[in-house]
N, C-alpha and C positions, 0 to 999 in steps of 0.2 A: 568696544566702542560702538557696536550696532547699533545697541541703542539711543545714542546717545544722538538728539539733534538737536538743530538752533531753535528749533519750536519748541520743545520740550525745558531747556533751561530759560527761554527768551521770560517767564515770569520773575525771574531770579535775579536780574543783574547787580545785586548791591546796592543797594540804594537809590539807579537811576529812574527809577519810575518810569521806561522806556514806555510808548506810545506805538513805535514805528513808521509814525508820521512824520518825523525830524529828515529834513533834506542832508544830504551828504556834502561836508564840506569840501566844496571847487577846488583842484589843485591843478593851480598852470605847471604845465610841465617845466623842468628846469634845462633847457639845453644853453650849449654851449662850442664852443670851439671842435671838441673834443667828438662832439655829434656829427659833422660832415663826414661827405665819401674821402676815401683814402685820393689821394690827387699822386699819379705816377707818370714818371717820364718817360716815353719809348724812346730809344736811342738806336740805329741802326749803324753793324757794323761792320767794315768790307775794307776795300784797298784799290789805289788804281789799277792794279791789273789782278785779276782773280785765276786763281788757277782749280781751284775746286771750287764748287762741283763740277762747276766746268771752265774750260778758257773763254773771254769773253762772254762772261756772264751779264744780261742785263739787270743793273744793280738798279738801275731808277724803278723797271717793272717788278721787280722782285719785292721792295721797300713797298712798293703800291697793295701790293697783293697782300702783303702782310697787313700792311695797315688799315685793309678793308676790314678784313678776320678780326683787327681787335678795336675797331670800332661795332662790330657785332657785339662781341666782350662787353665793352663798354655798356650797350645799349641795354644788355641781359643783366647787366650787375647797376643799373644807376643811380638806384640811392647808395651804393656804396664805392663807387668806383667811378674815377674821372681821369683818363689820360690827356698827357698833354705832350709839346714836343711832338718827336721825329725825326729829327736831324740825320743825313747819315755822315757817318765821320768815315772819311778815308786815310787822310794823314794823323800824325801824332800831333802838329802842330795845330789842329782842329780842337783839339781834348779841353784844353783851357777857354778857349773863350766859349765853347759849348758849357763847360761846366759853372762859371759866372753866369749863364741864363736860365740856371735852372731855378733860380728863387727858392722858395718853400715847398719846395715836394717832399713827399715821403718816403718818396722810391724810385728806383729806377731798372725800369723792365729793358734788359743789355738784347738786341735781336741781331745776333750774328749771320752772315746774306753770304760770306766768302771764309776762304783761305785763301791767300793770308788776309788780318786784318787790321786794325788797331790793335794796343796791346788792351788784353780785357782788366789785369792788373791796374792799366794806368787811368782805364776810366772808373774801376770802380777807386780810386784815391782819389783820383779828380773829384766824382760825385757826391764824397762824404757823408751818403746817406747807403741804406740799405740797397744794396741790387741783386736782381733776379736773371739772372741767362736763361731766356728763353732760347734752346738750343734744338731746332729744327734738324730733322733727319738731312743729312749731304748740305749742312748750312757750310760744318766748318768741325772741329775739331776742339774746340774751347773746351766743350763741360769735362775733357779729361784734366787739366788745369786746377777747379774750381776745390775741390776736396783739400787740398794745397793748399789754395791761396784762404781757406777758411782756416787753416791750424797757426795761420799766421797773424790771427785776430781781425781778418775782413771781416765786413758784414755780406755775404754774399752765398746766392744759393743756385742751383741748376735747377731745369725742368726739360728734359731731353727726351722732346717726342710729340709725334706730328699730329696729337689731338688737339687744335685751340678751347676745346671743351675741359684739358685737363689745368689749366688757366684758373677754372671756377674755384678751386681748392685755397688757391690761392689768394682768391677778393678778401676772403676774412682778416688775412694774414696782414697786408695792407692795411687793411682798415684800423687792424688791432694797433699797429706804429702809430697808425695817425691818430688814435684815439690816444694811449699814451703820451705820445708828445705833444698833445693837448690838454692833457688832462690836469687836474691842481690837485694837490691832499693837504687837508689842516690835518697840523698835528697837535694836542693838547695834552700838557702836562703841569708839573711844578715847576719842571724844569726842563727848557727844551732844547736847550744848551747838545743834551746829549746826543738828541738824536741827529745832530746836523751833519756827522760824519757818513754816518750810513744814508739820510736824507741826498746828502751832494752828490754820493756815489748814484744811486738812485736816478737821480737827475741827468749825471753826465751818462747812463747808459741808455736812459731811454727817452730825457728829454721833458719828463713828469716836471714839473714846479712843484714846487711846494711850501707851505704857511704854518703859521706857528701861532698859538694864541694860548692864554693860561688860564687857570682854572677863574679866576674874575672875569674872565673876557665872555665864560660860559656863563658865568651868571647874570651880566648886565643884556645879554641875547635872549636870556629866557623871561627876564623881567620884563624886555622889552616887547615878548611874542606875545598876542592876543589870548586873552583868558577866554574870553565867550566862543572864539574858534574853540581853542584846546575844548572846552568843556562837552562843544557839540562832536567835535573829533572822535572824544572820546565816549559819546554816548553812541556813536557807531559804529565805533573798534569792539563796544562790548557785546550789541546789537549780533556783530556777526559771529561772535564768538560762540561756539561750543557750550562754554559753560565760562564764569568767574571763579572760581575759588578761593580764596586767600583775601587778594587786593580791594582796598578802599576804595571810595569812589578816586578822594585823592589824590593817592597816587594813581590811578589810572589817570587822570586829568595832569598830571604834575607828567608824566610820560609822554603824552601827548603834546602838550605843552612846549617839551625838549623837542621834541618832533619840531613843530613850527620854529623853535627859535635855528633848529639846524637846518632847515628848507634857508629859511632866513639870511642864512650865515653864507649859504653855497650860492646864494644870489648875488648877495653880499660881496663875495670873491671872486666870484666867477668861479668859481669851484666844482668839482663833482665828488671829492670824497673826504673823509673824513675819519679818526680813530681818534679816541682817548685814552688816556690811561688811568682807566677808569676807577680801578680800585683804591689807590691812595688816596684819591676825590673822595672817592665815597666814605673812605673808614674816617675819614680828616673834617666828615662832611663839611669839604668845598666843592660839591657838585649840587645842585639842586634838585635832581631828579634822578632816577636811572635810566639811562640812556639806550635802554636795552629794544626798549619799542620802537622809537625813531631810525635805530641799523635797519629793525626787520623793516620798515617803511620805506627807507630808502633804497634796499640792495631788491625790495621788489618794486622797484620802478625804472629800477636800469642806472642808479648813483649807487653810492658805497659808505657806508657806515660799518664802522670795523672797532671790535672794544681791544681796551686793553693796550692800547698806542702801539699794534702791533703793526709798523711797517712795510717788513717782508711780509705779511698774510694781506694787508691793505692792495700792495704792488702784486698781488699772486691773485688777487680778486678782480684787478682790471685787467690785466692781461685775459684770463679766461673767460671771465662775465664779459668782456669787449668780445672774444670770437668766436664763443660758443651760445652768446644770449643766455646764459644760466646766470642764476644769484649764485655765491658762495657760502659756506659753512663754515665758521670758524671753528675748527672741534679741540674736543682734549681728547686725546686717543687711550683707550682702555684693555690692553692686550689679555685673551683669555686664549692659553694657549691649547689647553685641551679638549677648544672646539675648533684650532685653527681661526679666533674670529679676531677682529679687533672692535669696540664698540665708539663711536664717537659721542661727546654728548659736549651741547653747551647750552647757555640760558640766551642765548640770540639766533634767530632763524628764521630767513622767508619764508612765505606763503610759498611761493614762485619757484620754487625749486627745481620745476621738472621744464622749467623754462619761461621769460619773460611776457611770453606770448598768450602763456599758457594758462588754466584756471590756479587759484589758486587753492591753499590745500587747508583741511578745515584744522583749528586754536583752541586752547583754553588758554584763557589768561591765569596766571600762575605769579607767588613772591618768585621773587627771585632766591634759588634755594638755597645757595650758600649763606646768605646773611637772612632772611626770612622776611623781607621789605621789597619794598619797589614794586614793577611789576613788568613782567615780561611774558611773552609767548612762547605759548610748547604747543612746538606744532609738529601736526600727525603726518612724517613726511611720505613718500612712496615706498614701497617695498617692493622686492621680486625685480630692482633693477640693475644696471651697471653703472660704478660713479668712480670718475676720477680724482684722485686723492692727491694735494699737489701744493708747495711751499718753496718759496725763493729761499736760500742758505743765502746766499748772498747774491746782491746785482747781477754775477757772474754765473751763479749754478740756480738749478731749480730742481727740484726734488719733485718725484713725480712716480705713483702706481697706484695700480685700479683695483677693487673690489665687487661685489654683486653686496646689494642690500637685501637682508632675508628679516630683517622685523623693524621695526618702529617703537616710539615712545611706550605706546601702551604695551607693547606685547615685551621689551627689553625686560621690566623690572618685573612683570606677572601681574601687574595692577593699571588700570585705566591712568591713575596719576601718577605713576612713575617716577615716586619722589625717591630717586638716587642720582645718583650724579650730574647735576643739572637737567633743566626740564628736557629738552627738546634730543634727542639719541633717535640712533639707527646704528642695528645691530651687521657687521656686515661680515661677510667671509673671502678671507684674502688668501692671495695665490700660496705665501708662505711665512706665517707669521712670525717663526723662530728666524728667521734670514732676518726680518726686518727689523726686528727686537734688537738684534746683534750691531747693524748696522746703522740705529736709529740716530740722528743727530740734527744740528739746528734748532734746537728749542724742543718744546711740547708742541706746539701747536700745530695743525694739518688743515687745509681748504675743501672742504669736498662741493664738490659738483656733478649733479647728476650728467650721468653720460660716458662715453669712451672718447677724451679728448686728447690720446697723447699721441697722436699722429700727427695734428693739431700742432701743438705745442713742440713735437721735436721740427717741423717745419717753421716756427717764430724762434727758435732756438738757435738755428744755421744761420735764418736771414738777418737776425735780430742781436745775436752774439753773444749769447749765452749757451751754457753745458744746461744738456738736459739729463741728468743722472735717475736711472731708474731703480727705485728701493725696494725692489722684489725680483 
């Protein structure tokens, strides 16, 4: 692919008679609820008389001093992090009318000042939200409790140890809750009756809403989305592209097109994400377009567009794109055992991969390969990195192990277009791929994100309350 640059195809595009002159169309960002800092409670907690760490402990100076230290916190994390509260509770009869004043927070950071204290059981039931024991060296003795009280299905986690520095691990974690129980996902099908079981479950663990609309409801969104946008959209999507290959002008316009009417839709709802299930649309043709451009558009903007109405891979996308800033991969996993490798490949894929922040990675637009229409992005992702591989089984469990990426699109099949198994692959080499073979379940499908985030994630797993099962 050395060769190969946007100057060098830029005379080619299909029929756009590109210029280069064409301005880029505006896109107001879409935020939403789900975008604010994580909003957390300090709670302080002791007893009318203290006998550790010492007798006559000053519990007023104590509470002060802490709550200097994580007003610092605060100040170091503020777009993402907002405490509130500080109460301290001494009695049990405190716990209740403390926990009616906590409104909508996300969380609640437990700062035990004594032995003895309140019960920490009773405040994290009181709180009904996630809490974190920050457990201060000679505070108290709680975090031995806490291992406990999590196999009992609390939400609740320790942090035992007197760096307020080791705090920062934690902003994301937070933030990740709050963005969840902020967050919307449309779900579109024929029928969407079915998914409402797993959808509720969904809901009640993390708080996510979610919407439902049917394959009409896509088409009167797209009808309604601006043609002369889509067309210039799309004579900039092909502008930066690599090369064309396949695709008409329109469906590339008819892609785009989907793009606006799902920007549209998440305005619309107040929404951030979004899956179809895509294929019975399309072989039924009741979908309009293939929707394969609009995911990659959207999961590299920091929203979510996920094929295939695949839910657990939608809810495995927000969690991680919320605390790592990565887009996610939807992959079909390809196991070749006598390189130890497994290959991922699918026809949807951000530029953004190696992070939201980050450049993004160069495309050819490409049919879509299974059916040989539409038109979608195979894009040339990073190699030579580490990416965590990672799918909700259910609301309860998350399935989760890491690999090193040793090739990309072009190098996977031995050819620049790399027409086998959908466009867009990385070839990757896993810890052990006969264990995982053995052990494989939950569906086909796998998330990849670049990065090593499963430290990450078993820390959203304790506070958040879910098993983090590792498949290798």
């Amino acid at each position: 692919m050395s060769e190969m640059t946007r100057r060098s195809f830029n005379v080619s595009l299909c029929g756009f008679g590109l210029s280069g002159l064409l301005p880029a169309v505006e896109e107001e960002p879409i935020d939403g609820p789900w975008s604010g800092p994580a909003v957390v409670a300090k709670v302080y907690l002791t007893a009318p008389e203290t006998h550790w760490p010492k007798p006559g402990l000053d519990v007023k100076a104590a509470a002060a001093e802490v709550d200097a230290r994580l007003t610092e916190v605060e100040r170091k994390h503020a777009k993402n992090l907002r405490f509130t509260g500080g109460q301290v509770l001494k009695t049990a009869d405190e716990i209740e009318s403390w926990a009616r004043g906590l409104k909508d927070v996300d969380a609640v950071l437990m700062v035990p000042l004594s032995t003895p204290s309140v019960s920490v059981p009773a405040v994290v039931d009181a709180a009904k939200v996630p809490c974190l024991c920050f457990s201060r060296p000679y505070a108290g003795h709680h975090w031995s409790g806490i291992a406990a009280l999590r196999k009992t299905g609390r939400k609740v986690d320790v942090l035992p140890t007197s760096s307020y520095g080791d705090l920062d691990a934690w902003v994301p974690v937070w933030r990740t809750i709050h963005h969840m129980r902020n967050s919307k996902v449309m779900v579109s099908s024929a029928s969407t009756d079915r998914y409402k079981p797993l959808t509720s479950a969904f809901t009640q663990q993390f708080g996510t809403s979610m919407g439902f609309l049917t394959y009409d409801d896509l088409k009167t969104l797209f009808d309604k989305a601006d043609e002369g946008l889509a067309q210039k959209a799309a004579e900039e999507f092909a502008r930066n592209a690599l090369r064309v290959v396949e695709p008409k002008p329109q469906e590339i316009r008819d892609g785009l097109r989907f793009y606006l009417a799902m920007r549209n839709l998440l305005k619309q709802e107040k929404a951030n994400a979004v899956t179809v299930d895509c294929f019975p649309g399309l072989l039924a043709h009741k979908l309009p377009a293939y929707p394969c451009i609009a995911w990659s558009k959207l999961n590299d903007s920091g929203l979510y567009g996920v094929c295939e109405g695949d839910v657990p891979s939608t809810m495995t996308q927000l969690l991680v794109t919320s605390y790592a800033r990565v887009p996610g991969f939807v992959s079909d996993p390809v196991f070749d055992l006598s390189h130890n490798e497994v290959i991922h490949a699918h026809c949807v894929a951000a530029t953004k991969m190696g992070g939201l922040d980050g450049p993004s990675a160069p495309y050819l637009i490409r049919h879509h390969l299974e059916t040989a229409e539409g038109a979608v992005l195979q894009v040339l992702m990073p190699s030579g990195r580490q990416i965590t591989v990672a799918r909700f089984a259910d609301p309860k469990k998350l399935l989760v192990s890491t690999a090193e990426v040793t090739a990309t699109s072009a190098e996977v099949s031995g050819n620049p277009d790399a027409d086998f198994g959908c466009r867009s692959k990385i070839r990757t080499r896993v810890p052990d791929a006969q264990k995982w073979l053995e052990n494989y379940s939950a569906g086909l499908h796998r998330v990849i994100f670049y990065g090593d985030h499963v430290a990450g994630i078993e820390r959203m797993g304790r506070l958040m309350g879910f098993e983090v099962v590792k498949e290798m």
